[in-house]
C-alpha positions as CSV (number, residue, x, y, z in Angstrom):
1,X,29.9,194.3,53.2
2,X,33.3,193.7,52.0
3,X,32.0,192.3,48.7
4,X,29.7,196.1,48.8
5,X,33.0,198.0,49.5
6,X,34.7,196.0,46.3
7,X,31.8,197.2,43.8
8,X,31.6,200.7,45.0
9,X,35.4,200.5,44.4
10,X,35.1,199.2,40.6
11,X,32.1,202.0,40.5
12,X,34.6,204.7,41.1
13,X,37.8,203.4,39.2
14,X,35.3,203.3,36.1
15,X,33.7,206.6,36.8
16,X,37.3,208.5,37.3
17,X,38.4,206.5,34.2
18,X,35.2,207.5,32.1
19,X,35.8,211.3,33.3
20,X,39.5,211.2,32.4
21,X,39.3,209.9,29.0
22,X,36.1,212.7,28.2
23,X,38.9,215.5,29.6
24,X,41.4,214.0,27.6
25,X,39.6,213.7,24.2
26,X,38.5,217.2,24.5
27,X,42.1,218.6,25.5
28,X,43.2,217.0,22.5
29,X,40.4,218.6,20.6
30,X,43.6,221.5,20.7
31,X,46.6,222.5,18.9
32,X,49.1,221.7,21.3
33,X,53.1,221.5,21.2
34,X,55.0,218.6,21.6
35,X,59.3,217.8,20.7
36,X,58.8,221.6,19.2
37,X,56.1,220.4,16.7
38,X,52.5,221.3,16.8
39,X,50.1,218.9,17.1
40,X,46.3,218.5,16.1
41,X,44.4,215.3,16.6
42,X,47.7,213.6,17.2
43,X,49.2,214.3,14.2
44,X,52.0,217.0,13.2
45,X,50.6,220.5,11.9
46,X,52.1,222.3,9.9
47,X,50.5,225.2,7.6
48,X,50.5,227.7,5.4
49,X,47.8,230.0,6.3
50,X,46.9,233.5,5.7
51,X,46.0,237.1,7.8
52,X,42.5,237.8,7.6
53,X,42.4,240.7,10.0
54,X,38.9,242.0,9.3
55,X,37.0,238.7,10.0
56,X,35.2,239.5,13.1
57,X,34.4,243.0,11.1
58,X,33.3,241.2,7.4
59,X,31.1,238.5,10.2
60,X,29.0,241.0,11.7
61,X,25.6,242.3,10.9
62,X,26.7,245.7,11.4
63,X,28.5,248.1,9.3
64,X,31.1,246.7,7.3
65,X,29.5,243.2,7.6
66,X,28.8,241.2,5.5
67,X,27.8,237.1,6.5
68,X,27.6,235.9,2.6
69,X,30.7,237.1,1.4
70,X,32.7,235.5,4.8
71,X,30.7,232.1,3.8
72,X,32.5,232.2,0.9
73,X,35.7,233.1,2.0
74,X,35.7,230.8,4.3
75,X,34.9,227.5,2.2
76,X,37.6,229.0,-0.8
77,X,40.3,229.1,1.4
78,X,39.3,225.5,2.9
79,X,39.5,224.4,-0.6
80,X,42.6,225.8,-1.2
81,X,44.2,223.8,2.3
82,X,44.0,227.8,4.1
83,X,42.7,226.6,7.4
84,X,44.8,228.9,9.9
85,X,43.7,232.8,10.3
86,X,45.6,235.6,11.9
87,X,42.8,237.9,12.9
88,X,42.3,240.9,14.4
89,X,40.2,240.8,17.8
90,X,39.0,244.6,17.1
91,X,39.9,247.8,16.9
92,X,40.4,250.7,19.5
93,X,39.3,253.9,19.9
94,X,36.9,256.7,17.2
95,X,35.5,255.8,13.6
96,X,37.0,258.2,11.1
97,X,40.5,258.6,11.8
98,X,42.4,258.8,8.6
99,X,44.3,255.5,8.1
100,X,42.4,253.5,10.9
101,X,40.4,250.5,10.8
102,X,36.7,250.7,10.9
103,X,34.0,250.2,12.6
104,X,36.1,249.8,15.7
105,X,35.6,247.8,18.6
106,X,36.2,249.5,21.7
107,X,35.2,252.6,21.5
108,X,36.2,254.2,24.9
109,X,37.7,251.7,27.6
110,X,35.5,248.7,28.6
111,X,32.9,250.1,26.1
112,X,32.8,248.0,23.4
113,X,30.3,247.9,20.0
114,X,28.6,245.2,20.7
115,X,27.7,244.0,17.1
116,X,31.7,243.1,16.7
117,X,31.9,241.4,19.8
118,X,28.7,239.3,17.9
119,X,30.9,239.1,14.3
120,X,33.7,237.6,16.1
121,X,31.6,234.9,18.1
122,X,29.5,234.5,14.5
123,X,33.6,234.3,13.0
124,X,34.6,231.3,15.4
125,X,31.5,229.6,15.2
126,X,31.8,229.6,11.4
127,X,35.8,228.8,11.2
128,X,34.6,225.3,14.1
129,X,32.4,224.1,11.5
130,X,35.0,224.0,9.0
131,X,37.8,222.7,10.9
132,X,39.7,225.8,10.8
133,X,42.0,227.7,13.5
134,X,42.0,230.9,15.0
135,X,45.4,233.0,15.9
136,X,43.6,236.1,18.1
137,X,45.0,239.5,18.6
138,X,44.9,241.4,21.3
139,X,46.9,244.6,20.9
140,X,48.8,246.1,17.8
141,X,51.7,248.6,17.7
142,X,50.3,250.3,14.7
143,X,48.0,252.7,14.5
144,X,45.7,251.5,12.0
145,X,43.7,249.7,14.5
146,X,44.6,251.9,17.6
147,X,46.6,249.9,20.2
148,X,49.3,251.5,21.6
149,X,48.4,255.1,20.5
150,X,44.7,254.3,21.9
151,X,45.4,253.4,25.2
152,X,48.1,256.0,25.7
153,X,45.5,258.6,24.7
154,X,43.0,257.1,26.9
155,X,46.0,256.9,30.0
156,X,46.0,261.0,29.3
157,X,49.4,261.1,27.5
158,X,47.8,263.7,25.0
159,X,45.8,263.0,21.8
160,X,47.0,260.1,19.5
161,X,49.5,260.8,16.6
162,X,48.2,259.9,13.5
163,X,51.4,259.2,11.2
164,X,49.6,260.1,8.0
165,X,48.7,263.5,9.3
166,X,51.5,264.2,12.3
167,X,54.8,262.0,10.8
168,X,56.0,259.3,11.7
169,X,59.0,260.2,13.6
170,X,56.1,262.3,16.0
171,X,53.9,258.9,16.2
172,X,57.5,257.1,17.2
173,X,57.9,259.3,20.3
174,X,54.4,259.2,21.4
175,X,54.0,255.1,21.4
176,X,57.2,254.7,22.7
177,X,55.6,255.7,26.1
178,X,53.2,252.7,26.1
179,X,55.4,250.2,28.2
180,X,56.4,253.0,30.4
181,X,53.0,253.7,31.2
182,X,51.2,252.1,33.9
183,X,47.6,253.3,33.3
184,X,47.5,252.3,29.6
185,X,49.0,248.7,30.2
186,X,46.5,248.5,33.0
187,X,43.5,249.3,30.5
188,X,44.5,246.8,28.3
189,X,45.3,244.4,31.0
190,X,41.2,245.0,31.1
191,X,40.6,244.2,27.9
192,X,42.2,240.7,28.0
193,X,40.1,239.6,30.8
194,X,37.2,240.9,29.1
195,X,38.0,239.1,25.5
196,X,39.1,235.5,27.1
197,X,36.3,235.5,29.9
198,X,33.6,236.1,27.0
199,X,31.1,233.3,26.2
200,X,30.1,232.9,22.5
201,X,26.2,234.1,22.0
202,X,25.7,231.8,19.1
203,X,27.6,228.6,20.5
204,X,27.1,229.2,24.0
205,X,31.1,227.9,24.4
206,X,33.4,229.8,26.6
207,X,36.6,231.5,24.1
208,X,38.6,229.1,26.6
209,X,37.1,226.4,26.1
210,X,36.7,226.8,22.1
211,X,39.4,224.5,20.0
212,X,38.8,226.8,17.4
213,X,41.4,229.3,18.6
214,X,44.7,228.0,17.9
215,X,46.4,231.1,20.0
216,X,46.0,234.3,22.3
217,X,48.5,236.5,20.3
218,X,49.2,239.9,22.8
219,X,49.6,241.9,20.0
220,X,50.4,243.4,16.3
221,X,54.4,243.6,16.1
222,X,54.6,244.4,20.0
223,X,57.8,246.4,20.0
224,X,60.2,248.6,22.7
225,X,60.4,251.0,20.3
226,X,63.9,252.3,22.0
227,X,66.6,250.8,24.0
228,X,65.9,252.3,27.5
229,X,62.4,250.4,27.0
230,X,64.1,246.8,26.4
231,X,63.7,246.1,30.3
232,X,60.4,247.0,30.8
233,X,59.0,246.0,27.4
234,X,60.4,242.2,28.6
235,X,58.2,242.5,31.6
236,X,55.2,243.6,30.1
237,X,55.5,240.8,27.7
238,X,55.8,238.2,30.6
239,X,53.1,239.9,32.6
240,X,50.8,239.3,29.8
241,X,51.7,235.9,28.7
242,X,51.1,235.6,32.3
243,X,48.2,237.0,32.5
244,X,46.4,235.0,29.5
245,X,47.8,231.7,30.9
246,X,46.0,232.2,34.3
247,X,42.7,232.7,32.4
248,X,43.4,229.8,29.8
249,X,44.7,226.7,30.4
250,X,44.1,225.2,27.2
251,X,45.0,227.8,24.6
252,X,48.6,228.2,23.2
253,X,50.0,231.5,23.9
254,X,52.4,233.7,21.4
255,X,54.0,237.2,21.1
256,X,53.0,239.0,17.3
257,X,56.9,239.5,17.1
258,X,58.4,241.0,13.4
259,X,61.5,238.7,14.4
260,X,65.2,241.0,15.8
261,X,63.6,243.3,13.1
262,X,61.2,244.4,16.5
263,X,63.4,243.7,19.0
264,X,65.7,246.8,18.1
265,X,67.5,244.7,15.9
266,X,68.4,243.1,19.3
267,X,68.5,238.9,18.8
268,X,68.8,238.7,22.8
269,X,65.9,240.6,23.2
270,X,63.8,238.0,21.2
271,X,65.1,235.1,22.6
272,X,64.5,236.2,26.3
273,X,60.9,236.8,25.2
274,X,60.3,233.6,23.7
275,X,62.2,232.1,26.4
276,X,59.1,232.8,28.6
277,X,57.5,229.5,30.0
278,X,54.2,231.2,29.1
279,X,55.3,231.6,25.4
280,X,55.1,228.9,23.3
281,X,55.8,229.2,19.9
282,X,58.1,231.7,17.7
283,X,56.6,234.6,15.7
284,X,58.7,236.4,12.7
285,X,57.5,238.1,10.0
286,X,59.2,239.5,7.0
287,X,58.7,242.4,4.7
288,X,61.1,242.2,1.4
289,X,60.1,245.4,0.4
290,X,59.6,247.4,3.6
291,X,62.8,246.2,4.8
292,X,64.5,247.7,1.5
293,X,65.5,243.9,0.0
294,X,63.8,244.7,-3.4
295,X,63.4,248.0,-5.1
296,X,60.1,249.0,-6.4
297,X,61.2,249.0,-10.3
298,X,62.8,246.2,-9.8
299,X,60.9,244.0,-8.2
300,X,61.8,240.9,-10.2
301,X,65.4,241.4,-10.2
302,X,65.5,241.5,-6.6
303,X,63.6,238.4,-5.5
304,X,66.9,236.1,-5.6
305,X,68.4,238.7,-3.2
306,X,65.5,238.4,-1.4
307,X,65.1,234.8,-0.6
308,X,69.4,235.0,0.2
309,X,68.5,237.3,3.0
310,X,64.9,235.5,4.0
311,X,67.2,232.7,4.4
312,X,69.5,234.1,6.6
313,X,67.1,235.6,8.7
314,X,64.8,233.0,9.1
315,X,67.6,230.4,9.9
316,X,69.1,233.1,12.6
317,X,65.5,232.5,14.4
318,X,65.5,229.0,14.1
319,X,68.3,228.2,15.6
320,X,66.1,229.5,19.0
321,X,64.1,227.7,18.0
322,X,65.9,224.2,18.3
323,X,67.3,225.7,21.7
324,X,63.9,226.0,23.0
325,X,62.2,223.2,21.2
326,X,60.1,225.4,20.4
327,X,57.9,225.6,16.7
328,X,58.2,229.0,14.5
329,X,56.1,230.6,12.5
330,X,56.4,233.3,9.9
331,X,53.1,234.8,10.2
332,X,53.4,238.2,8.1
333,X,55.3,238.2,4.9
334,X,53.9,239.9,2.1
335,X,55.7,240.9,-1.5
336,X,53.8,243.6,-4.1
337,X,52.6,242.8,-7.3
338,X,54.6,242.8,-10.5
339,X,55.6,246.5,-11.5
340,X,54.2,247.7,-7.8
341,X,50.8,248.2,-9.6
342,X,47.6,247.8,-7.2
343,X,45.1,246.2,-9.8
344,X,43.6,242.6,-9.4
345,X,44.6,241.7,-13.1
346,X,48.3,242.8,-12.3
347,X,50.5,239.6,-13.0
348,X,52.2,238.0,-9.7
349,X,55.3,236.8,-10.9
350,X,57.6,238.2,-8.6
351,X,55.4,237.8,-5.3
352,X,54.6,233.9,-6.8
353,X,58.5,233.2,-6.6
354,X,59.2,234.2,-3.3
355,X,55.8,233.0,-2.4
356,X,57.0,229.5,-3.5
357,X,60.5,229.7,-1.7
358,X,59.0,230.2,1.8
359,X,56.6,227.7,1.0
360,X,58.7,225.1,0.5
361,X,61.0,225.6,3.3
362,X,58.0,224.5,5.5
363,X,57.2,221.3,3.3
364,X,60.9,220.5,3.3
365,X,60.9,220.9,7.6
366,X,57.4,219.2,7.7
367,X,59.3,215.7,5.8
368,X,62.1,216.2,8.2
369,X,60.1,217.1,11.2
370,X,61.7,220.3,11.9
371,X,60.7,223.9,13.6
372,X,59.5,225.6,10.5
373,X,56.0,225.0,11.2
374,X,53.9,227.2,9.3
375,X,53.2,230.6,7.8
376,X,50.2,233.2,7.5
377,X,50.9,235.5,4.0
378,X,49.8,238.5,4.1
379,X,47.1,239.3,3.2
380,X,43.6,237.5,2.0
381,X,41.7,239.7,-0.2
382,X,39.7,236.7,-1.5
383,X,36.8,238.3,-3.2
384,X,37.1,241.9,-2.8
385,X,36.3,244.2,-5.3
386,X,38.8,247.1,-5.3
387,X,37.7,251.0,-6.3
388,X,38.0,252.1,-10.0
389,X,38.7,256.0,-8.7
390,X,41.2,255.7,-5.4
391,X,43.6,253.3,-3.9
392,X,43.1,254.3,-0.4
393,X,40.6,252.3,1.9
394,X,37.9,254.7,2.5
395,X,34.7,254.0,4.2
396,X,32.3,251.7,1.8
397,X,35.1,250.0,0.2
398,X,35.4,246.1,0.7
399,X,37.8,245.2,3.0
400,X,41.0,243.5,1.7
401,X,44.4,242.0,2.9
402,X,46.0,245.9,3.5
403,X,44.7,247.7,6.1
404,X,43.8,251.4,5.6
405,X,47.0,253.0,5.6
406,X,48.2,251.2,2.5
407,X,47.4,250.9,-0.5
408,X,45.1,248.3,-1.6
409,X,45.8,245.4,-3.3
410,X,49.3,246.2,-2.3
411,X,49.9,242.6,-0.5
412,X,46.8,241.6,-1.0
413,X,46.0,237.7,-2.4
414,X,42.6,237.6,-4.5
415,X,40.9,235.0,-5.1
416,X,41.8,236.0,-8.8
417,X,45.1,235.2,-8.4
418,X,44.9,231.9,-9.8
419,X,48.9,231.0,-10.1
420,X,49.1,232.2,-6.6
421,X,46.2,230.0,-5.0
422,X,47.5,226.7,-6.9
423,X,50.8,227.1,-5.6
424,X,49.2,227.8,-2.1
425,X,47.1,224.4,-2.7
426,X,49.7,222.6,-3.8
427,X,51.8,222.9,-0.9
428,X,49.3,222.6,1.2
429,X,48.5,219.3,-0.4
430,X,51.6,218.2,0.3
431,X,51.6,219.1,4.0
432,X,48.0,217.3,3.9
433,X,45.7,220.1,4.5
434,X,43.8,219.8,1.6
435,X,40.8,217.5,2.0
């Protein structure tokens, strides 16, 4: 008996061993954070990736999809070392709003088109087989995919202000209601259990369960939008981070933030939010022009200016970063092409320079294993063709790296762009992405 007891003993000691190395190889099959690095298969990540916001649209067999052209997408920018992508989970609301993002993907609350839900399964399945990572978005500030404006509509606060039509100091009143109101926050609320309980069709793996997805993001440039909201807007930050961490375990978990840029210009107001426990990595982004750094017939002559202040503002964001031991990442940053012209064979000087100055800043922190970890440019526009007869997005046109409201191939990276995509190569050669 007592020799029975000793065997049934080993049985079990081998059996809990067994099951605890299969749980651990597949928890390692994630990016995690360790000593404010990220890690993937045991090894420091670092990046420089891009925003490919209409994946889950260009993957679906639907309208706006289109399977071949993502095939190719996907395999160029693996070539080129792009193997993190800032995506978009869907849009809210109607098709045909000027300046919004279609075909949308939930139409009225809980009612979503189900042939997006199927492009962004088809999109994951696609990125696992080519070792790429997801960063998924949940909500978005802006209008041009809904968000905010959406779900305050929905919440009865009044039909949503369109910026290009109403102005945008109307559409900065109307969303600066969302983290005051209850009933939108609690539709959304919805809409995250509904995205990270889904199962994928095609793979038949649960979104929590899929190492493909680098990190739940709660939104687009989340912001207060005024200084009575800071309070609030810090607990509906929380709540969510919250929220997503109860559901999934195994995913990282991030903000969308612009930087103090969408905190009011308020530093403390960042740092508390990152200082969440649920929160584990820093998001900045940075827009030279937008933010008034360079001129736009002058675009050259302002890029040294531009990497001064980049500099300054990055660093001021770091230093949380070290506090927290926690990584950053500067996941929007975009700069126009030379003479702000929109064309694909429009040189890139300018954008190239400041391109390469970012760039290097993360292969410089990757040799010294520091909290720079990575970047998403903005945006891919790969193998888009662009109209001959309008520089608007309308409905037809291929979808590129700027969203309807602006101008395209105003940020937009071709595939074209040849100096552009050697330089992104090359440093991503040197950070060891390139296989």
């Amino acid at each position: 008996m007592r020799n029975l007891l000793l065997v049934l003993a080993l049985c079990a000691t081998a059996l809990f061993s067994c099951q605890s190395e299969k749980k651990q190889a597949e928890t390692s099959d994630f990016i995690r954070i360790e000593n404010g690095q990220f890690i993937r298969n045991g090894q420091s990540y670092y990046y420089v990736g891009t925003n490919f916001w209409y994946g889950a649209i260009l993957a679906s067999e639907g309208e706006g999809g289109n399977r071949e052209r993502l095939h190719k997408e996907l395999d160029y920018l693996k070539s080129i070392g792009v193997d993190n992508l800032r995506i978009l989970v869907g849009a809210d609301g109607s098709n045909g709003v000027p300046t919004k993002v279609e075909p949308t993907l939930q139409k009225e609350p809980g009612v979503y088109n189900d042939t997006i839900l199927a492009g962004l399964d088809y999109l994951m399945m696609e990125l696992d087989k080519r070792d790429m990572y997801a960063i998924l978005y949940l909500n978005n500030s802006w209008e041009w995919s809904g968000g905010y404006s959406m779900y305050l509509q929905w919440a009865g606060k009044g039909k949503a202000v369109v910026p290009a039509i109403d102005g945008w100091p109307q559409y900065m009143e109307y969303v600066k209601q969302y983290v005051q109101c209850d009933e939108a926050k609690a539709l959304f609320a919805k809409h995250v259990d509904f995205i990270l309980n889904r199962e994928n069709r095609y793979t038949h793996r649960k979104y929590i369960d899929d190492p493909a997805i680098m990190s739940w993001q709660i939104g687009n440039e989340p912001r207060a939008f005024s200084d009575e909201n800071k309070p609030v807007f810090e607990k509906w930050i929380a709540e969510v981070a919250a929220q997503i961490r109860s559901i999934d375990p195994n995913h990282l978990i991030s903000v969308g933030s612009e930087g103090k840029h969408g905190c009011e210009q308020d530093i403390d107001l960042f740092e508390r939010i990152h200082a969440d426990k649920n929160i584990d990595y820093l998001t900045l982004h940075m827009w030279p022009y937008n933010w008034g750094w360079v001129k736009e017939d002058a675009l050259s002559e302002g890029v040294a200016g531009a990497k001064e202040k980049a500099k300054a503002y990055l660093d001021e964001h770091l230093a949380l970063s070290a506090k927290y031991q926690k990584p950053a990442v500067m996941e929007e940053f975009g700069f126009p092409r030379d003479g702000f012209q929109f064309k694909k064979d429009v040189p890139t000087t300018a954008r190239d320079e400041f391109y390469r100055y970012i760039f290097e800043l993360i292969s410089s922190d990757a040799k010294q294993k520091g909290y720079f970890a990575g970047c998403n440019f903005w945006g891919w526009g790969g193998f888009a063709e662009l109209a001959d007869d309008h520089i608007n997005w309308m409905k037809g046109d291929d979808y590129t790296g700027d969203p309807a409201q602006e101008q395209q191939g105003l940020n937009s990276v071709f595939a074209s762009d040849e100096s552009t995509t050697q330089l992104i190569k090359e440093i991503n050669a040197q950070l060891g992405n390139v296989k």
